[in-house]
Structure formats: structure tokens, C-alpha cells
C-alpha positions in Angstrom: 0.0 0.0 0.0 1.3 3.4 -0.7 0.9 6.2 1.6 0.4 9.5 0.9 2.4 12.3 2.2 0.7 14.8 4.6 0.8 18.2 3.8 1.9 21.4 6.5 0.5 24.5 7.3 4.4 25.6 7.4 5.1 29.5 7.4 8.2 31.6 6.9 10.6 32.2 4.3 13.9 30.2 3.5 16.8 31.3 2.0 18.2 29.2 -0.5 21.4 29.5 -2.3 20.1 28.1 -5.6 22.2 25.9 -7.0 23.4 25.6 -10.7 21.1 23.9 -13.6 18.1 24.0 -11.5 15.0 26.5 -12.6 13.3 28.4 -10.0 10.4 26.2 -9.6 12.7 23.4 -9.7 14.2 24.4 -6.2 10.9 25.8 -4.7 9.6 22.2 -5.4 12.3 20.2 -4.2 12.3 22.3 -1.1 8.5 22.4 -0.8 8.7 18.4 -1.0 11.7 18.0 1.9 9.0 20.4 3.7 5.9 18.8 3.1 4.6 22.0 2.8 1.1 22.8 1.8 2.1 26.2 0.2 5.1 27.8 -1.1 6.2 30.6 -4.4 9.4 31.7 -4.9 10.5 35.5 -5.1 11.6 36.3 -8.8 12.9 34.0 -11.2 16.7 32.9 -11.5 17.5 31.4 -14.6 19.2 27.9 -14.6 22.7 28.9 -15.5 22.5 31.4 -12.4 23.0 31.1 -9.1 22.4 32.5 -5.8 19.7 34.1 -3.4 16.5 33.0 -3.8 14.1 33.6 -1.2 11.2 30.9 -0.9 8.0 31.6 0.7 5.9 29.1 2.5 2.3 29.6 4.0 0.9 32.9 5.4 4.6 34.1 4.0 3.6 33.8 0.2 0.7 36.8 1.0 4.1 39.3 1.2 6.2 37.9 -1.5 5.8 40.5 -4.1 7.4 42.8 -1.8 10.3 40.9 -2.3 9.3 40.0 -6.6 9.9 43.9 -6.1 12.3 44.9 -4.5 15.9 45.8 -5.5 18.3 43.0 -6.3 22.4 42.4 -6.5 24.2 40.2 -8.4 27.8 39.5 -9.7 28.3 39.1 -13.1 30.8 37.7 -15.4 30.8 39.2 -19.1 32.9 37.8 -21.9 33.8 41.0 -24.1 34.1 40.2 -28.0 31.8 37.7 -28.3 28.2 37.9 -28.8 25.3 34.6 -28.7 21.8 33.7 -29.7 20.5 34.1 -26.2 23.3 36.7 -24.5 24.7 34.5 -22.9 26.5 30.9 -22.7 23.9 28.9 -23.4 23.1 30.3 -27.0 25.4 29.8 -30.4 27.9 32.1 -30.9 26.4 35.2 -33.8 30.3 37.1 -33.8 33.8 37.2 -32.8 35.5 41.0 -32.6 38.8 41.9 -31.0 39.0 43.6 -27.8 41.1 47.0 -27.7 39.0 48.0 -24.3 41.1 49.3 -21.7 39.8 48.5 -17.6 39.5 52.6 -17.5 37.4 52.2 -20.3 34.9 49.6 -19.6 35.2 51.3 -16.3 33.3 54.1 -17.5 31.4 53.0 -20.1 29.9 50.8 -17.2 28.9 54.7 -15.6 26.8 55.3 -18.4 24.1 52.6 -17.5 24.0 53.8 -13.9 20.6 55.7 -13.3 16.9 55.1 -15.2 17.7 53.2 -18.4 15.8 51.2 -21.6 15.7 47.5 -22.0 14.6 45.5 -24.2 13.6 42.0 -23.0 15.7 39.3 -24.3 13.9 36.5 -26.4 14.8 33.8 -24.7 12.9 35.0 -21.4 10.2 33.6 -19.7 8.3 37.0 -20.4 4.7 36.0 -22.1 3.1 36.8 -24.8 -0.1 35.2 -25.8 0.1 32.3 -23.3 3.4 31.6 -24.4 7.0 32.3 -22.8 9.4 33.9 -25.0 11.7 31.5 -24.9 9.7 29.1 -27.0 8.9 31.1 -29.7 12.6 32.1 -30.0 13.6 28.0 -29.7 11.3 27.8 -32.6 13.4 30.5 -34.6 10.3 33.4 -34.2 11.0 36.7 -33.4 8.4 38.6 -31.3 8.2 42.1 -30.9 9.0 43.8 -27.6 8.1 46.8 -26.0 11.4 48.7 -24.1 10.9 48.8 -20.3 12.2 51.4 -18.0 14.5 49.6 -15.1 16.8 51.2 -12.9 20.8 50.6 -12.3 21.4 52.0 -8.6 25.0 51.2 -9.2 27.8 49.1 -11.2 31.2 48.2 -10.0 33.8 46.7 -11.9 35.6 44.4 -9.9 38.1 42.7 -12.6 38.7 43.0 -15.6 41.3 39.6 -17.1 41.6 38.0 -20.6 38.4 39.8 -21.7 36.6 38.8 -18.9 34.8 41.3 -16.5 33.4 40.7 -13.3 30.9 43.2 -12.1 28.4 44.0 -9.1 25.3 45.5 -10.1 22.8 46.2 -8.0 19.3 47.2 -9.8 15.7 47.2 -9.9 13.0 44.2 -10.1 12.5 43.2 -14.1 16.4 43.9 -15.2 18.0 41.8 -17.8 21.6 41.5 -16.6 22.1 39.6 -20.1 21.4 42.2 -21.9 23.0 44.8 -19.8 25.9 42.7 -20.4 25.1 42.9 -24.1 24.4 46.9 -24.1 28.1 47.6 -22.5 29.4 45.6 -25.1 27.5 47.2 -28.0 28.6 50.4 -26.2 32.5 49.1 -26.3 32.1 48.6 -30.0 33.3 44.9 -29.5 29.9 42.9 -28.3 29.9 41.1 -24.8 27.4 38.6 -23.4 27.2 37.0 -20.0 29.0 34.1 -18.9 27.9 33.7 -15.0 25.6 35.0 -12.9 25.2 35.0 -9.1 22.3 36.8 -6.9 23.8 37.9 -3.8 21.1 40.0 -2.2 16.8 40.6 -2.3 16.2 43.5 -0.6 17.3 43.2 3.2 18.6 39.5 2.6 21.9 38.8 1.8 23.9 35.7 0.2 25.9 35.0 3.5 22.3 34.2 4.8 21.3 31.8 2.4 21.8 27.8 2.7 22.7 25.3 -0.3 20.4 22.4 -1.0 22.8 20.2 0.0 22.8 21.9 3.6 19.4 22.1 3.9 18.7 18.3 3.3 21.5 17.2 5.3 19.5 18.9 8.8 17.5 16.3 10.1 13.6 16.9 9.2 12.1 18.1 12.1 14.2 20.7 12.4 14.0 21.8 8.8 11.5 24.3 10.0 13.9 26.1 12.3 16.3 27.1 9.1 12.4 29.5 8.4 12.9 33.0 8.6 9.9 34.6 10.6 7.2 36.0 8.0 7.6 39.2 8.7 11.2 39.8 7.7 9.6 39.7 4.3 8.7 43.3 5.2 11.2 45.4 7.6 11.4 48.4 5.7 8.1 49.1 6.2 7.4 51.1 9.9 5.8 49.2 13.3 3.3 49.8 15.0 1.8 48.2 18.1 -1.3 47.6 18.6 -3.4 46.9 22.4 -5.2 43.8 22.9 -8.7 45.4 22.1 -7.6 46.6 18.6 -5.7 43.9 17.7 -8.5 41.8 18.4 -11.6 44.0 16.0 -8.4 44.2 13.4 -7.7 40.5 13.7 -12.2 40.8 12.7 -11.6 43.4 9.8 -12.3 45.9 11.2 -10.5 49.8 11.5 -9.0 50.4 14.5 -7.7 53.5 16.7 -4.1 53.9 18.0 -3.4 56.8 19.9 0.1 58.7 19.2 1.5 59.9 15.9 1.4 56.9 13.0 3.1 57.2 9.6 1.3 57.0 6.9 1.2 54.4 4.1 1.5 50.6 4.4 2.6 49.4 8.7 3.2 46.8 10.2 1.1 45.2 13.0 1.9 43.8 16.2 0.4 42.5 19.4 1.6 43.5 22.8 3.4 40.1 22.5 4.9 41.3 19.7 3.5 38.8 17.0 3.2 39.6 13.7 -0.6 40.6 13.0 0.1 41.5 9.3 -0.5 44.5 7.7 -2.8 48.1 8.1 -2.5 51.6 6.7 -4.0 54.4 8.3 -7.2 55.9 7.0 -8.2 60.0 7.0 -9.9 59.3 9.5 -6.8 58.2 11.3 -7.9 54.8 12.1 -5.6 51.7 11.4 -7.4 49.3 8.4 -6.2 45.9 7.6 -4.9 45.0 4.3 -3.4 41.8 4.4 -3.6 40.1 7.6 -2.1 36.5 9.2 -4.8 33.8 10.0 -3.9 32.4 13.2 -0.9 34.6 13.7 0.2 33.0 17.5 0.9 30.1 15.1 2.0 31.6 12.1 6.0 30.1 12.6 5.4 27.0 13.5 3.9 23.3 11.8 0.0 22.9 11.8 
């Protein structure tokens, strides 16, 4: 007889340092399975010749995860100047070969010029859609689609090597950011063509790589305490300001309902606690200076542990 598995009500978020050749949903699944977990989503897609940070949400955490879908990202790159590809990077054939008279100075700040609000235009082999359909396939099956340029922003680029052709940089930027084809820009820019040849996430928002834990660490901890390694929910959302609440609001909140806090609260999105301090979810205030909920935790005295 087989048995089937039981599913958990597990919440919190884990850090995993994804490894190379696995997709995004590869890893969330393979986790979500060591787990048992009920529910889980990742936090913005890594491709399967990258690396690095991705943060995994599991239960009440997945109601917050865009915040992290949006929020800034770093990676380190490495960028083979002269030759160009199919795809931009490794993966794809190679379309030309040019010499490279590019001095570090130089690529040092040409790499300037992309720091601030630039235009992208999505690579083709991405799993951006476009009637149903990811990108990629249409490109696999040698059709070009038309793509609208998208505004992203580079916060900052630092070259960190520059050997043999090869350039290693740290870029930290915006949610929706090709590094492929910011690879490919500096190299159109260099007059020599580039594309990327490594990629590694080291930080989502207030999460950094040094956090993170490989699959190979995470299966080796013995299953029940799997669920320790769970970062609590609400570290999904730290930039945002606290606010406490007193037992009699956080109760009518906890019911939907608007409720007053005495004292001077910032506006926009908050975050909610108890008097215990446990994450209630969270409220913005109204004009009417009351406290509303927006996205609240069921059973939040339980929302970091197994059901």
C-alpha cells in the first residue's frame, strides 16, 4: 500500500542559495517536497545557469512575497567581451567574434553610463509572455516577437576585474532587469559585443547571500528541524514602519475591522503587532486616522510554526 504524504500548514521564508542547472520552480519544489509543505512561491525567477539568493515563501509568508518579486536586487556578473550569442549568454550559439582593444578605464566608465533610469529590451529567450506563451519558446522555434522597451533602474555598477576579456561586475538594480542584456548593451557600447558568462544573486532587498543555505545543507539537517532554518514572515517586510497595537484593537483588526491607535502613525503601508509582539500583518492608516487591515495573518500565534 502506498501512503500518501501529509501536507503542512508551514510558514516563513527560507533562503536558499540556488544551485546551478536547477529553474526556480525546480528548487521551490524540491524544497517544498523536503518540507511537506502545503504552500510555497518563490520571489523572482533565477535562470538555470544562475546562481544565488532565492528567497522561498511558504504559507501565510507567500501573501508578502511580491514585496520581495519587487524589491531591489544584487548580483555579480561575469561578461565575456568580444563575443556575442543567440541568447546573451552561454547557453546560445555564438552570432560574432570581434577583437577587444578595451582598456579597464574604459569599460570602467562605459559601465557609468548605465547607472541611473535606463531602456531594456527583454531578451527573447525569457520567460516573459506573450499570448500564453513564454518567450523563450517562440525564440527556440526560430520566431521573433516584438518587444516593448521597459524602463528599469541601475542604482550602481562596480567593476571588480577586468582579465583576458573577462569582467566581473556587481550590479545592484531594480526588479524586471535583464543582466544579459546589460551585459550585451556595454558591449554594443565598447564597439566589441559582450554577453554574459555567470551569474550569481547575492542579495533581495534586506537579505543577503551569507544568509542563504545550499540544497545540499538544507537536506543534510534532520527533518524536524527543517523548519527552524524558516525565517519569521515578517522579515519579508522590515522596511516598512511598526506599529503596536493593544489587545482590544488587535482583536476587531484580527475581525476586519478599523481600528484607533493613539500617538502619531506614519502614513502608508505598517506593520502590525500585538503586545506580545506577534506579527498581526498588515494596516495603513485611513483620513480618519484609524488603522485598516490589508493583508492580515490567519492564526498569527501560530504563524512560525507546523499545523
Amino acid at each position: 500500500m502506498q501512503f500518501k504524504r501529509i501536507k503542512k500548514h508551514i510558514n516563513g521564508i527560507l533562503l536558499l542559495d540556488k544551485p546551478l542547472g536547477f529553474s526556480s520552480n525546480q528548487a521551490l519544489q524540491k524544497i517544498k517536497w523536503l518540507l511537506q509543505a502545503a504552500k510555497a512561491g518563490h520571489t523572482g525567477t533565477l535562470d538555470p545557469l544562475a546562481t544565488g539568493l532565492l528567497p522561498l515563501c511558504f504559507g501565510e509568508a507567500t501573501k508578502f512575497a511580491h514585496y520581495l518579486t519587487d524589491a531591489d536586487k544584487t548580483y555579480l556578473a561575469t561578461v565575456k567581451l568580444g563575443v556575442t550569442t543567440t541568447t546573451g549568454d552561454a547557453e546560445g550559439e555564438v552570432l560574432s567574434t570581434q577583437p577587444v582593444h578595451v582598456s579597464q578605464a574604459q569599460l570602467a566608465q562605459v559601465c557609468q553610463q548605465f547607472i541611473g533610469e535606463i531602456s531594456q529590451i527583454p531578451p527573447m529567450y525569457s520567460a516573459l509572455k506573450h499570448e500564453g506563451k513564454a518567450l523563450y519558446e517562440y525564440a527556440r522555434a526560430g520566431i521573433e516577437i516584438e518587444r516593448k522597451a521597459r524602463f528599469v533602474t541601475i542604482h550602481n555598477i562596480t567593476l571588480n576585474a577586468f582579465i583576458d576579456n573577462v569582467a566581473t561586475l556587481t550590479v545592484t538594480c531594480s526588479k524586471g532587469t535583464y543582466i544579459r542584456t546589460l551585459a550585451e548593451d556595454i558591449g554594443r557600447q565598447l564597439g566589441c559585443g559582450a554577453h554574459l558568462i555567470g551569474l550569481r544573486r547575492t542579495a533581495t532587498a534586506n537579505y543577503d547571500i551569507a544568509q542563504a543555505m545550499t540544497l545540499e545543507q538544507f537536506e543534510a539537517i534532520p527533518a524536524e528541524q527543517r523548519i527552524a532554518s524558516l525565517r519569521p514572515v515578517d522579515s519579508s517586510v522590515l522596511h516598512l514602519p511598526a506599529v503596536t497595537l493593544d489587545a482590544d484593537s488587535a482583536f476587531y483588526l484580527q475581525q476586519g475591522q478599523a481600528v484607533w491607535r493613539s500617538g502619531v502613525i506614519p502614513q502608508g503601508l505598517l506593520r502590525l503587532y500585538s503586545e506580545q509582539q506577534v506579527f498581526l500583518g498588515l494596516g495603513e492608516q485611513l483620513s480618519d486616522g484609524k488603522i485598516a487591515p490589508k493583508r492580515l495573518i490567519v492564526n498569527p500565534d501560530k504563524a512560525h510554526v507546523a499545523e
